[in-house]
Gaussian input, Z-matrix of N, CA and C with variables (Angstrom, degrees):
# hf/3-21g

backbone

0 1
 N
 C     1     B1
 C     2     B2     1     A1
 N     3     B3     2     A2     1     D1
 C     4     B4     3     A3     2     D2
 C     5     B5     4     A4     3     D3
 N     6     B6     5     A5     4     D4
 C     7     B7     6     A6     5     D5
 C     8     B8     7     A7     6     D6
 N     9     B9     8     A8     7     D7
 C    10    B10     9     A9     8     D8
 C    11    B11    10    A10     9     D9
 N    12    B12    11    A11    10    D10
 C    13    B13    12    A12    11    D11
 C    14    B14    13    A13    12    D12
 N    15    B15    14    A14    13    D13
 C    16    B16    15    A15    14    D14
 C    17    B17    16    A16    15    D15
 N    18    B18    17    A17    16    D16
 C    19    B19    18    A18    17    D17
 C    20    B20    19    A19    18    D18
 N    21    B21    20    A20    19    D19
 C    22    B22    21    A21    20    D20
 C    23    B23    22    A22    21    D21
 N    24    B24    23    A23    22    D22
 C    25    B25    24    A24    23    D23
 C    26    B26    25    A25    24    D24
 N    27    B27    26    A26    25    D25
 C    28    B28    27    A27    26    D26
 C    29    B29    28    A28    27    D27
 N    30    B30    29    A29    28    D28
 C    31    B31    30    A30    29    D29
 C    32    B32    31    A31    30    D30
 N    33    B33    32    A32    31    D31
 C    34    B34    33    A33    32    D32
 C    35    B35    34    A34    33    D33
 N    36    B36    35    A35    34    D34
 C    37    B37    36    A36    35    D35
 C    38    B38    37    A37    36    D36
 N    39    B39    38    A38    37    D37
 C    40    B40    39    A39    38    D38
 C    41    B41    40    A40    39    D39
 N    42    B42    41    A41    40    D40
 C    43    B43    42    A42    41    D41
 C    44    B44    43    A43    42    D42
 N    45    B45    44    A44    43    D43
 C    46    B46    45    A45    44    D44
 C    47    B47    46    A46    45    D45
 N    48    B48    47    A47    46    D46
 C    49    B49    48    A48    47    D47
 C    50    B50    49    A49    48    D48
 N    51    B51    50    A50    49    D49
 C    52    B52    51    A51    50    D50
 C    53    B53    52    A52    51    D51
 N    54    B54    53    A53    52    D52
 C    55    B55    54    A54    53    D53
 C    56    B56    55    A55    54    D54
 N    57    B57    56    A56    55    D55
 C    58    B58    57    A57    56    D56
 C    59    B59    58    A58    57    D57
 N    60    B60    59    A59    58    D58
 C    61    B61    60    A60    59    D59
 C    62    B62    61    A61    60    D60
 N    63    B63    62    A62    61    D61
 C    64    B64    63    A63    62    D62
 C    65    B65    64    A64    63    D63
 N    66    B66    65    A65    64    D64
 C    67    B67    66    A66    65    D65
 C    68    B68    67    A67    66    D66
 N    69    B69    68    A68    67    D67
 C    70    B70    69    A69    68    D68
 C    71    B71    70    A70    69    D69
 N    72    B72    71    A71    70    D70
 C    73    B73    72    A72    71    D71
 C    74    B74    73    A73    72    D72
 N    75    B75    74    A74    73    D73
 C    76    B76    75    A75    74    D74
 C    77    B77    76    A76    75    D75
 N    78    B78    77    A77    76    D76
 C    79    B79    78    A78    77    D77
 C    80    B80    79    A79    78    D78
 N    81    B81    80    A80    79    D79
 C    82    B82    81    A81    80    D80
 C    83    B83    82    A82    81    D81
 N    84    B84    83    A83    82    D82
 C    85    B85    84    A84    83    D83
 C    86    B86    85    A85    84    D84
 N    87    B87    86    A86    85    D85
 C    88    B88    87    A87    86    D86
 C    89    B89    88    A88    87    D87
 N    90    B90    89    A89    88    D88
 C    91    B91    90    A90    89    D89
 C    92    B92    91    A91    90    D90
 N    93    B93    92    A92    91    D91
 C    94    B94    93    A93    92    D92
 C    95    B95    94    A94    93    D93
 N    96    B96    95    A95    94    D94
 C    97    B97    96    A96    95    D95
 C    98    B98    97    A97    96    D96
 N    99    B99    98    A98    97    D97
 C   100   B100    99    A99    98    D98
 C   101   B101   100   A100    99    D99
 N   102   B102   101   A101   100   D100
 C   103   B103   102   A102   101   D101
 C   104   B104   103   A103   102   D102
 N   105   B105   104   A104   103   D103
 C   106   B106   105   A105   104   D104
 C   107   B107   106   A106   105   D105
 N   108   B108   107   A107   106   D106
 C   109   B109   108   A108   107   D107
 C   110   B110   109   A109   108   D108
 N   111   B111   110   A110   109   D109
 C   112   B112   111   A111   110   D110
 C   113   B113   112   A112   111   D111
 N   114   B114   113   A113   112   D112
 C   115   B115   114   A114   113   D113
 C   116   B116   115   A115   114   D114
 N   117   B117   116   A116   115   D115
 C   118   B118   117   A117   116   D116
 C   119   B119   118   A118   117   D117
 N   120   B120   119   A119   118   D118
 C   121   B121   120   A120   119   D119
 C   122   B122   121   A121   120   D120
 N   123   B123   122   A122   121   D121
 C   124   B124   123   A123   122   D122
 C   125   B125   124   A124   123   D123
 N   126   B126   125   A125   124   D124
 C   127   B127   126   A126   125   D125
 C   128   B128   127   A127   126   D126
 N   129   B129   128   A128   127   D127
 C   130   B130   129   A129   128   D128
 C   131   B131   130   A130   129   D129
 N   132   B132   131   A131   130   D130
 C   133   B133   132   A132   131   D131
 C   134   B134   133   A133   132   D132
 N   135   B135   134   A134   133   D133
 C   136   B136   135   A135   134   D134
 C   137   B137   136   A136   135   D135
 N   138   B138   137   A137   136   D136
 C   139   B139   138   A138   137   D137
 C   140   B140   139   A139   138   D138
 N   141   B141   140   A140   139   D139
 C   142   B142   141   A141   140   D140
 C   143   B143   142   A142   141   D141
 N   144   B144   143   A143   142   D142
 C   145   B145   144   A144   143   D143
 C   146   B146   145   A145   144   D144
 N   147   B147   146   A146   145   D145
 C   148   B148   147   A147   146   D146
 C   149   B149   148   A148   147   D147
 N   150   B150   149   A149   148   D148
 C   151   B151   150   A150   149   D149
 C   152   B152   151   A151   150   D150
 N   153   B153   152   A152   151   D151
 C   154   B154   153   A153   152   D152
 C   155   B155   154   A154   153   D153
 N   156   B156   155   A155   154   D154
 C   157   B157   156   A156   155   D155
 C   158   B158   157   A157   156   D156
 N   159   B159   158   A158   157   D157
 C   160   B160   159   A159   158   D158
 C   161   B161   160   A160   159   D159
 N   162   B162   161   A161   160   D160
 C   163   B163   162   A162   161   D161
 C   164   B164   163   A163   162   D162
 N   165   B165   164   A164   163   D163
 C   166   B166   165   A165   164   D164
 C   167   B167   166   A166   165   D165
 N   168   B168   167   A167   166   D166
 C   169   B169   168   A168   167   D167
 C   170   B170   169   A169   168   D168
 N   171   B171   170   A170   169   D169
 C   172   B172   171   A171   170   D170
 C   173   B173   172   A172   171   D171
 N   174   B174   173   A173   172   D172
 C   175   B175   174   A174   173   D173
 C   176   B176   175   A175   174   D174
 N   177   B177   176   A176   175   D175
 C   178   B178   177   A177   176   D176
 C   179   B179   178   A178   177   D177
 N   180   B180   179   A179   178   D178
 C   181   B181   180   A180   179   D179
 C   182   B182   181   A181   180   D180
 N   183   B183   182   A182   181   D181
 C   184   B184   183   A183   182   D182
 C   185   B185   184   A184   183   D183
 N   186   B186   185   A185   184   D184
 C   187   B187   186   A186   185   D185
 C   188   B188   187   A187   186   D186
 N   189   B189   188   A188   187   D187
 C   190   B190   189   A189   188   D188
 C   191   B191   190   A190   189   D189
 N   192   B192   191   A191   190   D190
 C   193   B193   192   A192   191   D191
 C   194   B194   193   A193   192   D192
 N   195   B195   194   A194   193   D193
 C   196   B196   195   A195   194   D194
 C   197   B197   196   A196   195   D195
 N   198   B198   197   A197   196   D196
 C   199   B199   198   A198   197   D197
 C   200   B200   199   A199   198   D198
 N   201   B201   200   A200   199   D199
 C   202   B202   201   A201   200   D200
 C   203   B203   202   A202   201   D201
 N   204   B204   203   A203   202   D202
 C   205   B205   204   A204   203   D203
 C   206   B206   205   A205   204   D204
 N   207   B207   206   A206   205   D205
 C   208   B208   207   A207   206   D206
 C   209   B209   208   A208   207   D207
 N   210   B210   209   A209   208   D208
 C   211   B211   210   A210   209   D209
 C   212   B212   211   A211   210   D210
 N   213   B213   212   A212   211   D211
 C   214   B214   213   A213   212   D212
 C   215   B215   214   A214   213   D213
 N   216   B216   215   A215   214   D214
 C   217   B217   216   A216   215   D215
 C   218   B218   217   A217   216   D216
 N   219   B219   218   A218   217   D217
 C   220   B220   219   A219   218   D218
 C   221   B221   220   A220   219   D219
 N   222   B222   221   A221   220   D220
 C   223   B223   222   A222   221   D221
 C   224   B224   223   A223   222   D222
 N   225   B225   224   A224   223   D223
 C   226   B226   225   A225   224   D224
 C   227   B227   226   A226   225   D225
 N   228   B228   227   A227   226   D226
 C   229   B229   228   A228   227   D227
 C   230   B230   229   A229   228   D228
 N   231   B231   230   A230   229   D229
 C   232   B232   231   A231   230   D230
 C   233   B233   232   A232   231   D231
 N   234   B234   233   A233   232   D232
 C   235   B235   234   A234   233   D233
 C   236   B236   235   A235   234   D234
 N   237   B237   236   A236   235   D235
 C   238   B238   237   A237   236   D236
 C   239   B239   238   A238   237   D237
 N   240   B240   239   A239   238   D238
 C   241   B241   240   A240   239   D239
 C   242   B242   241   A241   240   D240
 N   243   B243   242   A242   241   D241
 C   244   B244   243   A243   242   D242
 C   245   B245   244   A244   243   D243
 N   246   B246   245   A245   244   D244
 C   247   B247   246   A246   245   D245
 C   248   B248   247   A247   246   D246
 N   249   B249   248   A248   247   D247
 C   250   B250   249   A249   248   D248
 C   251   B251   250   A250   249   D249
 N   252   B252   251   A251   250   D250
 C   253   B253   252   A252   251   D251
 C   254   B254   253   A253   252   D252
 N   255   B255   254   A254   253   D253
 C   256   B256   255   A255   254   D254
 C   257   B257   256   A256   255   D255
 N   258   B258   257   A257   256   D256
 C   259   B259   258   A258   257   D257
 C   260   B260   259   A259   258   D258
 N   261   B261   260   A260   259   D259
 C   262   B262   261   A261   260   D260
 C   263   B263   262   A262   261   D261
 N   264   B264   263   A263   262   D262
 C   265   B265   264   A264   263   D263
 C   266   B266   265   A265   264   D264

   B1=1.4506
   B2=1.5211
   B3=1.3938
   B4=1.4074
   B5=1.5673
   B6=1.2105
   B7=1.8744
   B8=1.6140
   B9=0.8511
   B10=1.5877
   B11=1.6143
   B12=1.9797
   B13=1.1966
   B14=1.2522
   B15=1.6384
   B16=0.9877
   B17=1.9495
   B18=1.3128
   B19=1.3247
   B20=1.5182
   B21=1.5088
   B22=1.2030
   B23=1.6014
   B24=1.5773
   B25=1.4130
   B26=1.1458
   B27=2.2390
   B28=1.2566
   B29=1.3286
   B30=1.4696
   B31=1.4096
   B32=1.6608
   B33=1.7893
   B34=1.7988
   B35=1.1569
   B36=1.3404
   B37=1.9356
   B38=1.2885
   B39=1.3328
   B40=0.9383
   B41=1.4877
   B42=1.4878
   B43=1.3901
   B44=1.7536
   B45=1.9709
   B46=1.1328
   B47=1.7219
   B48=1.3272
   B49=2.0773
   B50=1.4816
   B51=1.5552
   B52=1.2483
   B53=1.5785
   B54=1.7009
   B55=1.1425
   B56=1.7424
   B57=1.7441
   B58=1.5255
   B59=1.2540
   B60=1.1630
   B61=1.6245
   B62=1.2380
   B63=1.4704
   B64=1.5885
   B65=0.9639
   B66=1.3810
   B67=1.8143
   B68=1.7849
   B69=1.3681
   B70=2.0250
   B71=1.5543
   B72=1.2603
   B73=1.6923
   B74=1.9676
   B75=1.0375
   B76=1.9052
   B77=1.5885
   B78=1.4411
   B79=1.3159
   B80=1.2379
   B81=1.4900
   B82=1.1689
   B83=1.6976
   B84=1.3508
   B85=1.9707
   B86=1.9029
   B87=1.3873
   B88=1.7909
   B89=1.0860
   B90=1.1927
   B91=1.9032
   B92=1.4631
   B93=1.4811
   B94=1.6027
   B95=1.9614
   B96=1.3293
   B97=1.7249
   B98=2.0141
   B99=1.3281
   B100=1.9720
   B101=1.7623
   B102=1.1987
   B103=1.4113
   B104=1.2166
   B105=1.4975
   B106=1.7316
   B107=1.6097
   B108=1.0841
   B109=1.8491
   B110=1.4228
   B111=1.8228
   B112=1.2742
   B113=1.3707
   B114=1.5076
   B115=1.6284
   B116=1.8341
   B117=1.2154
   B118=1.4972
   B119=1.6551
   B120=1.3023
   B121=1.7180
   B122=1.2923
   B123=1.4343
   B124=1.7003
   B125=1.1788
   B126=1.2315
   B127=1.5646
   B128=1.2845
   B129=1.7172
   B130=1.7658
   B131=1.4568
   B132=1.2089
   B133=1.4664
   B134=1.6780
   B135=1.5496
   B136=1.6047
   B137=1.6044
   B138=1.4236
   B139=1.1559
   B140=1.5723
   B141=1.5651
   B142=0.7916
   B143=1.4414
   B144=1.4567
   B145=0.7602
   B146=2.3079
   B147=1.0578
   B148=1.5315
   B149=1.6939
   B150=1.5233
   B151=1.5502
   B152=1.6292
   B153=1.0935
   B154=1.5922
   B155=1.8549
   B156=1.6720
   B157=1.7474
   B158=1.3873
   B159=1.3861
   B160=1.0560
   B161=1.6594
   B162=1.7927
   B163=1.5992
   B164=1.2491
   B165=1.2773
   B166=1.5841
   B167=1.4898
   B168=1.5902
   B169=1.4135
   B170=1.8715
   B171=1.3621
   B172=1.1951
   B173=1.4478
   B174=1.3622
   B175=1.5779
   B176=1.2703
   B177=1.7731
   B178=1.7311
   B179=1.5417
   B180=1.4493
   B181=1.4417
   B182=1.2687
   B183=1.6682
   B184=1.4765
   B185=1.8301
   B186=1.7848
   B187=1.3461
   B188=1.9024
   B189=1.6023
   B190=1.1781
   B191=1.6000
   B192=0.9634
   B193=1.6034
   B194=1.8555
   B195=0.5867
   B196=1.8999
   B197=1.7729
   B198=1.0538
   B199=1.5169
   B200=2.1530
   B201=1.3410
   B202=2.0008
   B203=1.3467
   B204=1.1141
   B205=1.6925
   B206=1.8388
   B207=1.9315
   B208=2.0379
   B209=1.7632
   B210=0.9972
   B211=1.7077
   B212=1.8545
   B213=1.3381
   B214=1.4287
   B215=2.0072
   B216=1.2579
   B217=1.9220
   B218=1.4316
   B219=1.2725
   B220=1.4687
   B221=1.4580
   B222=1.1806
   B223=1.8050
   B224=1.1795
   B225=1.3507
   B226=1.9269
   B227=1.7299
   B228=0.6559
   B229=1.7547
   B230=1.1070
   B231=1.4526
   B232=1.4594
   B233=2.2514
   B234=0.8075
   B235=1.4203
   B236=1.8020
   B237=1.4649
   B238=1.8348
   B239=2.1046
   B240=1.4481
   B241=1.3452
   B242=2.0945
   B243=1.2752
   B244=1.3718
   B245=1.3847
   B246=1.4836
   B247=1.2883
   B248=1.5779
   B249=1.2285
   B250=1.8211
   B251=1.3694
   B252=1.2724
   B253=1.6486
   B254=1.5609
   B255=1.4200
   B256=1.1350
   B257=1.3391
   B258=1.5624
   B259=1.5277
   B260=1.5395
   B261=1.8861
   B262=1.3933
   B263=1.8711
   B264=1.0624
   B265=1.8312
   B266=1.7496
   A1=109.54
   A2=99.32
   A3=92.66
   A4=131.00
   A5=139.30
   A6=132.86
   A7=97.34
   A8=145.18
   A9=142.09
   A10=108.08
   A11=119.45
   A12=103.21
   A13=136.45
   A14=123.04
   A15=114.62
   A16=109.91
   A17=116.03
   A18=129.59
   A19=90.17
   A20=129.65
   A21=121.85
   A22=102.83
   A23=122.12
   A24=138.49
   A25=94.25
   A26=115.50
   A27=101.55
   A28=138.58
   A29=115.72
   A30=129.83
   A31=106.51
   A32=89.78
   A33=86.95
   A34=124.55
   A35=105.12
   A36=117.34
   A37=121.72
   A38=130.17
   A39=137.50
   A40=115.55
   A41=127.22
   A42=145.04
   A43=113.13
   A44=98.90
   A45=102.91
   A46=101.73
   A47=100.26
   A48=104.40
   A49=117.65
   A50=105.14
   A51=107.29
   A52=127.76
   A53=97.60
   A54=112.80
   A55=135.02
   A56=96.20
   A57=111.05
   A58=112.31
   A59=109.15
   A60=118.40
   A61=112.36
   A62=125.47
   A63=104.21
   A64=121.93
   A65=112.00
   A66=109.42
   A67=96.73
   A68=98.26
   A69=108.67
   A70=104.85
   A71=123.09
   A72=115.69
   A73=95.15
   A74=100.53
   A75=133.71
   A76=85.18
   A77=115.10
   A78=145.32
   A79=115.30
   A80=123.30
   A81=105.58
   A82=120.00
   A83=95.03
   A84=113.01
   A85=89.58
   A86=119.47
   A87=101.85
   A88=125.25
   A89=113.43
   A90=106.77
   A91=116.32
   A92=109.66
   A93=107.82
   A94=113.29
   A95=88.84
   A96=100.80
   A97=104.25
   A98=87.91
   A99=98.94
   A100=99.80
   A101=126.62
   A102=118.22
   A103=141.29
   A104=101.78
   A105=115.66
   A106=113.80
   A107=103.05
   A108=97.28
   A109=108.34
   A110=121.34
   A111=112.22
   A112=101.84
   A113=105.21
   A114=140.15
   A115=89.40
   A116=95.96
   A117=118.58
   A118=124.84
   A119=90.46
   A120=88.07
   A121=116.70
   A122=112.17
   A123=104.70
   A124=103.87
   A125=136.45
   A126=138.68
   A127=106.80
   A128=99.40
   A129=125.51
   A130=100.40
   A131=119.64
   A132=134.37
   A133=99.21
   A134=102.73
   A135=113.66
   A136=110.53
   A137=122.03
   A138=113.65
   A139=114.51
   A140=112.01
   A141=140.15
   A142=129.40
   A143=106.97
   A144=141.80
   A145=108.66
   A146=101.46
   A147=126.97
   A148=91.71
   A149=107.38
   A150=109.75
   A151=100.60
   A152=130.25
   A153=143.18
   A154=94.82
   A155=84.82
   A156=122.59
   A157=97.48
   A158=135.53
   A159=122.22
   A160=151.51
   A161=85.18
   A162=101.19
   A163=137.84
   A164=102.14
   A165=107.25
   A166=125.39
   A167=97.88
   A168=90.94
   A169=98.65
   A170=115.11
   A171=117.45
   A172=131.09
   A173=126.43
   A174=119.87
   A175=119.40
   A176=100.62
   A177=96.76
   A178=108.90
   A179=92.67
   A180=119.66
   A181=106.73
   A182=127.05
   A183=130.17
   A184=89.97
   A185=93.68
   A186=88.45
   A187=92.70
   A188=119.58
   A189=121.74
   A190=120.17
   A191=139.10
   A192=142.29
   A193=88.09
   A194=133.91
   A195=134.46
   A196=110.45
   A197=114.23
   A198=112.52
   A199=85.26
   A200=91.33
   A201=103.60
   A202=97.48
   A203=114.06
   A204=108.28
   A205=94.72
   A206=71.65
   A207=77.38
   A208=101.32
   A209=118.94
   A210=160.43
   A211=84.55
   A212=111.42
   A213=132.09
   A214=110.70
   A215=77.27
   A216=98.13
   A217=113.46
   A218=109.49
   A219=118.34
   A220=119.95
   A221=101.71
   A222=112.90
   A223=107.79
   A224=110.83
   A225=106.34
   A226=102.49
   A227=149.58
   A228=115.18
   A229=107.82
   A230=146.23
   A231=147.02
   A232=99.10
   A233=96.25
   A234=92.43
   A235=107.47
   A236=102.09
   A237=101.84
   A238=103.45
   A239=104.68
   A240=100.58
   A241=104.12
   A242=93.43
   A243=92.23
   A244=129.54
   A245=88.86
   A246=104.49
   A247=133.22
   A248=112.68
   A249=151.17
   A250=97.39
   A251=126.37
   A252=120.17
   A253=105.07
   A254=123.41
   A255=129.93
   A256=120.88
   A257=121.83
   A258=120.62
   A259=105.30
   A260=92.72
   A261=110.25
   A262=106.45
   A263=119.91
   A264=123.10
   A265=100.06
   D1=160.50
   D2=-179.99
   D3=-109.57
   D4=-168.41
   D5=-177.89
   D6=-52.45
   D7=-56.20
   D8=-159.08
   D9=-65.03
   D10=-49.40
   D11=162.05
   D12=-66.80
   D13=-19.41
   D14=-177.55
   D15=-91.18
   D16=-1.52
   D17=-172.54
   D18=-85.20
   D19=-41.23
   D20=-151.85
   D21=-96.22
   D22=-12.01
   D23=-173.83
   D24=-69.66
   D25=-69.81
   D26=-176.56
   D27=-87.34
   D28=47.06
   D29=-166.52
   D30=-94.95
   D31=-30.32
   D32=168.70
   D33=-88.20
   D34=156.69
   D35=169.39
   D36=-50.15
   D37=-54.00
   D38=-163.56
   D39=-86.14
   D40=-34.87
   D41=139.19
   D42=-15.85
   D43=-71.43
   D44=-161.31
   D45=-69.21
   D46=-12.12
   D47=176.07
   D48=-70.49
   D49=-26.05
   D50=-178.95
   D51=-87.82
   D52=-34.78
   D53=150.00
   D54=-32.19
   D55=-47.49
   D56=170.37
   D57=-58.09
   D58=-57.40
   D59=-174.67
   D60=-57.39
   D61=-25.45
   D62=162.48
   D63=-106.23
   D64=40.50
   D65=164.53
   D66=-64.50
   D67=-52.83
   D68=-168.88
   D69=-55.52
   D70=-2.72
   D71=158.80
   D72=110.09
   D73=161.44
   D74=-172.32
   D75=-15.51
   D76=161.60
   D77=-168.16
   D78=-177.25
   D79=123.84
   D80=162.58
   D81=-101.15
   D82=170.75
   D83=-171.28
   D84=-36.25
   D85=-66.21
   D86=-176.23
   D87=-57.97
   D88=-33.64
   D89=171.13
   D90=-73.13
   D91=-21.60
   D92=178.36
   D93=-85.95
   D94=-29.01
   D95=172.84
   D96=-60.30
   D97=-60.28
   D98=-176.83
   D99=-27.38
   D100=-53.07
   D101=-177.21
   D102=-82.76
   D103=-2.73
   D104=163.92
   D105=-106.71
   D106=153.58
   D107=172.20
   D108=-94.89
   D109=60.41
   D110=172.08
   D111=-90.81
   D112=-151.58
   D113=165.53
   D114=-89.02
   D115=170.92
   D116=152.77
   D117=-73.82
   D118=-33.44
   D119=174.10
   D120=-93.94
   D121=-16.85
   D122=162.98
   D123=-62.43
   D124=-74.99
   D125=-177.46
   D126=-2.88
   D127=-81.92
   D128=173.42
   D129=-18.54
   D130=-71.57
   D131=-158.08
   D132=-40.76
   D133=-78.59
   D134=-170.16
   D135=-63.76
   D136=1.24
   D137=171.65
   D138=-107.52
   D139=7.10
   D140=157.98
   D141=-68.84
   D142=-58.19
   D143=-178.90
   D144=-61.24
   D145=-42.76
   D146=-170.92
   D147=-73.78
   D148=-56.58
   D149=-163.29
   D150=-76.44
   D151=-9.19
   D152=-175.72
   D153=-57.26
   D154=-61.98
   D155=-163.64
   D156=-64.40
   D157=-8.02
   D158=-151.20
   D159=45.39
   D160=4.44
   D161=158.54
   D162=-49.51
   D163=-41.08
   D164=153.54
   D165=-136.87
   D166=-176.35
   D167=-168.90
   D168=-129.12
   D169=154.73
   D170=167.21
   D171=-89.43
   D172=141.63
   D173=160.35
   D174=-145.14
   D175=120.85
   D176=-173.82
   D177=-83.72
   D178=162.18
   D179=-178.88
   D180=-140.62
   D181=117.87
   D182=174.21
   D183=40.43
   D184=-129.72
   D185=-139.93
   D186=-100.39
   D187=28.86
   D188=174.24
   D189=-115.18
   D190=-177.19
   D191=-146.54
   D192=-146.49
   D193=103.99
   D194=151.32
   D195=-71.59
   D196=149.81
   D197=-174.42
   D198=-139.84
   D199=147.68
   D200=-176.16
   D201=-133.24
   D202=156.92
   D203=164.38
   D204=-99.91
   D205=157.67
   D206=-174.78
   D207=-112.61
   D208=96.22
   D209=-155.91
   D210=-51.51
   D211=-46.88
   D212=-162.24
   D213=-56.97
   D214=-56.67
   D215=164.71
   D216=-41.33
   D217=-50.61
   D218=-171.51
   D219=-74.20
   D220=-41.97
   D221=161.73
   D222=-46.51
   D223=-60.32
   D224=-177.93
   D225=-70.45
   D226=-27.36
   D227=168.42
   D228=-89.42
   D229=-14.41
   D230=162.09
   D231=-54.79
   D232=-57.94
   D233=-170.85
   D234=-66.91
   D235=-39.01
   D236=-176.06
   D237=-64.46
   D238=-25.64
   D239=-172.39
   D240=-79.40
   D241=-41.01
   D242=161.20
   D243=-32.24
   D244=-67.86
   D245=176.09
   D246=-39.87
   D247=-38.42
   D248=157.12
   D249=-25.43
   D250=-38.63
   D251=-157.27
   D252=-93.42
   D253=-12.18
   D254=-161.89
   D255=8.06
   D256=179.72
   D257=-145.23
   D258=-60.26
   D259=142.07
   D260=175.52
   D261=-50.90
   D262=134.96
   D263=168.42
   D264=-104.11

């Protein structure tokens, strides 16, 4: 995906909350649901929405889903915002 989906992923609140939560490593959709007062399919949605962006990534296990953040993503808009300042004058 490209800068606009992942610009428009972390534009939400609740996204950029979930995002936090996997700095501390894998989670799955019920342990990440347990801390918001959504539905289950909202959850789904924005983690949907994240894995679209390539913010994160999935890995199944039996009959559960793990979600990671992908560290890599973040480098590339950290460096494109860098980039923003262009040469020191």
């Amino acid at each position: 995906m490209g800068m606009n989906e992942t610009l428009k992923a972390i534009s939400d609140p609740v996204r950029r909350d979930i995002l936090s939560m996997l700095k501390a490593g894998k989670k799955s959709a019920g342990e990440i649901g347990e801390r918001f007062n959504l539905t289950g399919a909202t959850v789904s949605y924005h983690l949907a929405k994240l894995k679209a962006a390539d913010l994160v990534v999935e890995e199944k296990y039996k009959n559960f889903i793990y979600y990671e953040l992908n560290a890599s993503v973040f480098e590339e808009v950290l460096l494109w915002i860098y980039n923003l300042g262009g040469e020191a004058k």
